[in-house]
C-alpha positions in Angstrom: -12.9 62.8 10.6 -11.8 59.2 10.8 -14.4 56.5 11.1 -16.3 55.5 14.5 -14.4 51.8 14.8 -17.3 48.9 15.2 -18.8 48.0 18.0 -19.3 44.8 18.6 -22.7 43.3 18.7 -24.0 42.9 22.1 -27.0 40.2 22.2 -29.9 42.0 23.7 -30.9 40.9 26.9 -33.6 38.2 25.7 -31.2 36.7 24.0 -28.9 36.9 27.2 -31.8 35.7 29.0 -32.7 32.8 27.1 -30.3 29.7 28.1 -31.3 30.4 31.8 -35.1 30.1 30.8 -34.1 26.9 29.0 -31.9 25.8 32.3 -35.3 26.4 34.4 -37.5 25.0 32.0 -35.5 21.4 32.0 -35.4 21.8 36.0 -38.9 21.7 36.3 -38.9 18.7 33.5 -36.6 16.7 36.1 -38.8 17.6 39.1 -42.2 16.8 37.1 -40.5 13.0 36.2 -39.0 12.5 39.6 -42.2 13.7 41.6 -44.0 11.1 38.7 -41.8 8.3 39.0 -41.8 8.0 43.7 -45.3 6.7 43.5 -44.3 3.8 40.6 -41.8 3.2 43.0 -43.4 2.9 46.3 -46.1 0.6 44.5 -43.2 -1.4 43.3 -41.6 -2.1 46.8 -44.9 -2.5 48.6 -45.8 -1.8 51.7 -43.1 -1.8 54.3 -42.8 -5.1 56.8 -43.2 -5.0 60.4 -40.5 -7.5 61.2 -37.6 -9.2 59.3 -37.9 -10.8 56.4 -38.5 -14.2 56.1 -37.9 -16.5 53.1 -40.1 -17.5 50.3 -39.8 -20.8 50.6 -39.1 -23.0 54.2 -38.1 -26.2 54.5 -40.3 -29.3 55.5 -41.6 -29.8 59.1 -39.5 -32.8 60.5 -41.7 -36.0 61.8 -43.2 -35.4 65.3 -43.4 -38.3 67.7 -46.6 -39.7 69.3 -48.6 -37.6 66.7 -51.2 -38.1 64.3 -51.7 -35.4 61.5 -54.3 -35.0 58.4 -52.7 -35.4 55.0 -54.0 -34.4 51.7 -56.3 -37.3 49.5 -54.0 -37.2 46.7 -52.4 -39.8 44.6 -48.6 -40.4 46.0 -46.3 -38.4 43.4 -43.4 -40.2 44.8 -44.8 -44.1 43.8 -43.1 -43.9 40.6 -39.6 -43.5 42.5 -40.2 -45.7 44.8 -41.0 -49.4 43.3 -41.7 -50.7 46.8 -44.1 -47.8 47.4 -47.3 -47.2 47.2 -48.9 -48.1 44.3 -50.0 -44.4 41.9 -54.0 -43.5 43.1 -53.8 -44.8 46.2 -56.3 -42.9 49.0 -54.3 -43.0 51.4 -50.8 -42.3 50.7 -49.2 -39.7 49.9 -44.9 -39.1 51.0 -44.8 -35.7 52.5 -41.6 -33.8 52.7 -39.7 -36.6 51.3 -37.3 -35.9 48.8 -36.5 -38.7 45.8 -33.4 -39.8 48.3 -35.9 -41.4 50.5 -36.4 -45.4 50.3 -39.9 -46.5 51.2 -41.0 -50.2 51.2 -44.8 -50.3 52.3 -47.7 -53.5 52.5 -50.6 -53.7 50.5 -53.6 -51.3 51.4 -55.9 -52.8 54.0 -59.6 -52.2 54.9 -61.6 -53.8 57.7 -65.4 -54.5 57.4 -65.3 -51.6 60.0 -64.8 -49.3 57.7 -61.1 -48.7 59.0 -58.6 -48.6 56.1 -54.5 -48.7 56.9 -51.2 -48.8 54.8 -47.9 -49.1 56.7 -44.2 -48.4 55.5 -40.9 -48.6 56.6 -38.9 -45.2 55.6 -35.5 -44.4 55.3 -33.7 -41.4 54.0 -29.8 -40.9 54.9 -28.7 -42.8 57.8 -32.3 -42.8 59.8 -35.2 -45.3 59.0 -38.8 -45.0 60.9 -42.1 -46.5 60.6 -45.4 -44.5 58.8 -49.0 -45.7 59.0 -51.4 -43.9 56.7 -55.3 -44.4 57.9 -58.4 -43.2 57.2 -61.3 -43.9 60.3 -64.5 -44.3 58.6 -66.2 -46.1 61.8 -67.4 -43.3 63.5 -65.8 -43.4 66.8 -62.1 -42.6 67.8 -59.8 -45.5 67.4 -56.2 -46.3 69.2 -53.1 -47.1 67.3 -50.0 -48.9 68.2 -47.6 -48.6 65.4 -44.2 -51.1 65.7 -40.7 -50.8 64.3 -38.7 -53.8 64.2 -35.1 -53.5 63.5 -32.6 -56.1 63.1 -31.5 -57.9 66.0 -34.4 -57.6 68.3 -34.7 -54.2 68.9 -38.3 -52.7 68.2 -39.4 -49.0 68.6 -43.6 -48.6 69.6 -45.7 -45.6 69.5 -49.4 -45.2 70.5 -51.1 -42.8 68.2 -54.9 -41.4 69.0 -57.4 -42.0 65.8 -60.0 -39.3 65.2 -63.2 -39.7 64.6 -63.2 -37.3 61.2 -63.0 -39.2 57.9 -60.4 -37.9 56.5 -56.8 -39.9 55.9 -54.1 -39.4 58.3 -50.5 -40.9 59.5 -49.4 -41.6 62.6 -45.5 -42.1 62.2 -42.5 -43.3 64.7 -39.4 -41.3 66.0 -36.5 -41.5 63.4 -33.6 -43.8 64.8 -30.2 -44.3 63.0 -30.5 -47.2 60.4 -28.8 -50.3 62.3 -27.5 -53.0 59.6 -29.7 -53.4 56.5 -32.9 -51.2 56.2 -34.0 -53.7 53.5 -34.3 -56.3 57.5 -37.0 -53.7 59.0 -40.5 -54.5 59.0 -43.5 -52.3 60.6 -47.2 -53.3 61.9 -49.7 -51.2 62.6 -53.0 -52.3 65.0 -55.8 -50.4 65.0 -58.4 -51.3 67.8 -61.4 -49.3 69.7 -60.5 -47.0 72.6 -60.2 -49.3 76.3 -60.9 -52.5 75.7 -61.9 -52.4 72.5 -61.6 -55.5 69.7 -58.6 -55.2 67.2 -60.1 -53.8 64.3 -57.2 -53.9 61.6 -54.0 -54.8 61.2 -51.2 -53.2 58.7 -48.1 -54.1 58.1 -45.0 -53.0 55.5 -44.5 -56.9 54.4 -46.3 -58.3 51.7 -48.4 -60.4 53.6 -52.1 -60.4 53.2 -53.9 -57.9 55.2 -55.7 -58.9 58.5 -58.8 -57.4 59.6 -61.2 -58.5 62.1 
């Protein structure tokens, strides 16, 4: 009788069975990492916003007529750029929002037995130029200020600026106008006086004149 011919091997079912455990096995890998990894990224984005995103970083507040705002008592980081400036560790000045384009020629710091202390500039950046007083009202009582632009040929720009009481340093600053003829020919003066009738108390200006008090 001739010989059965071979059968071929036939894996047994485990065998069979295995690369479909091993198929599972890295399925439930994949969902263990995923389900691991949505929290890392949820803490990563953050909570979601309400309203449309705004930017980082926003650009300077342009000057405000007929105000007076608070600035911060620190030394004027802009002096150095500015040799007509403010001189470095001054108390009262300090260039906000002005970039190293802007030109400022200022008077000498001034302080009335009052206790009212006042430095004015002349500004200009581009094609505009204004006038900026800094104060700081030590007297106690609210003061009035007129600050005056003076521009070649005549023409002069006024503002009246209210003086708080707080003693803390603050500006008070005019509209900005386009720059007629030289901006080196503008001046500015600054009068500080008590509310009503009051007496002038102080006197600023951006010339290198010696300061007047009372």
């Amino acid at each position: 009788m001739p010989a059965a011919p071979p059968r071929p091997d036939v894996p047994n079912r485990p065998e069979q069975e295995r690369p479909h455990a091993r198929l599972r096995l890295f399925g439930l890998i994949a969902v263990v990492v995923l389900t691991a990894a949505l929290p890392l990224a949820g803490a990563a984005a953050g909570p979601a916003a309400d309203g449309p995103a705004r930017p980082v970083a926003e650009e300077a507040e342009s000057p405000r007529s007929g105000t007076a705002d608070k600035v911060d008592d620190a030394p004027d980081r802009d002096a150095a750029a500015h040799p007509d400036g403010p001189a470095r560790g001054s108390s009262l000045l300090r260039t906000l929002g002005l970039g190293l384009a802007t030109a400022t020629h200022c008077g000498p710091q001034a302080t009335s037995p009052d206790g009212v202390e006042a430095q004015t500039c002349v500004l200009t950046q581009g094609r505009d130029t204004w006038a900026r007083t800094y104060y700081r009202n030590a007297t106690g009582a609210e003061l009035s200020a007129v600050l005056t632009l003076m521009a070649p040929g005549g023409r002069t720009v006024q503002l009246h600026c209210a003086v708080g009481a707080e003693d803390e340093p603050g500006l008070c600053e005019t509209p900005r106008e386009p720059t007629r003829g030289q901006a080196a020919r503008y001046a500015a003066v600054a009068e500080y006086a008590a509310t009503g009738d009051g007496p002038l108390l102080l006197r600023s200006g951006s010339n290198s004149a010696p300061p007047q008090g009372r």
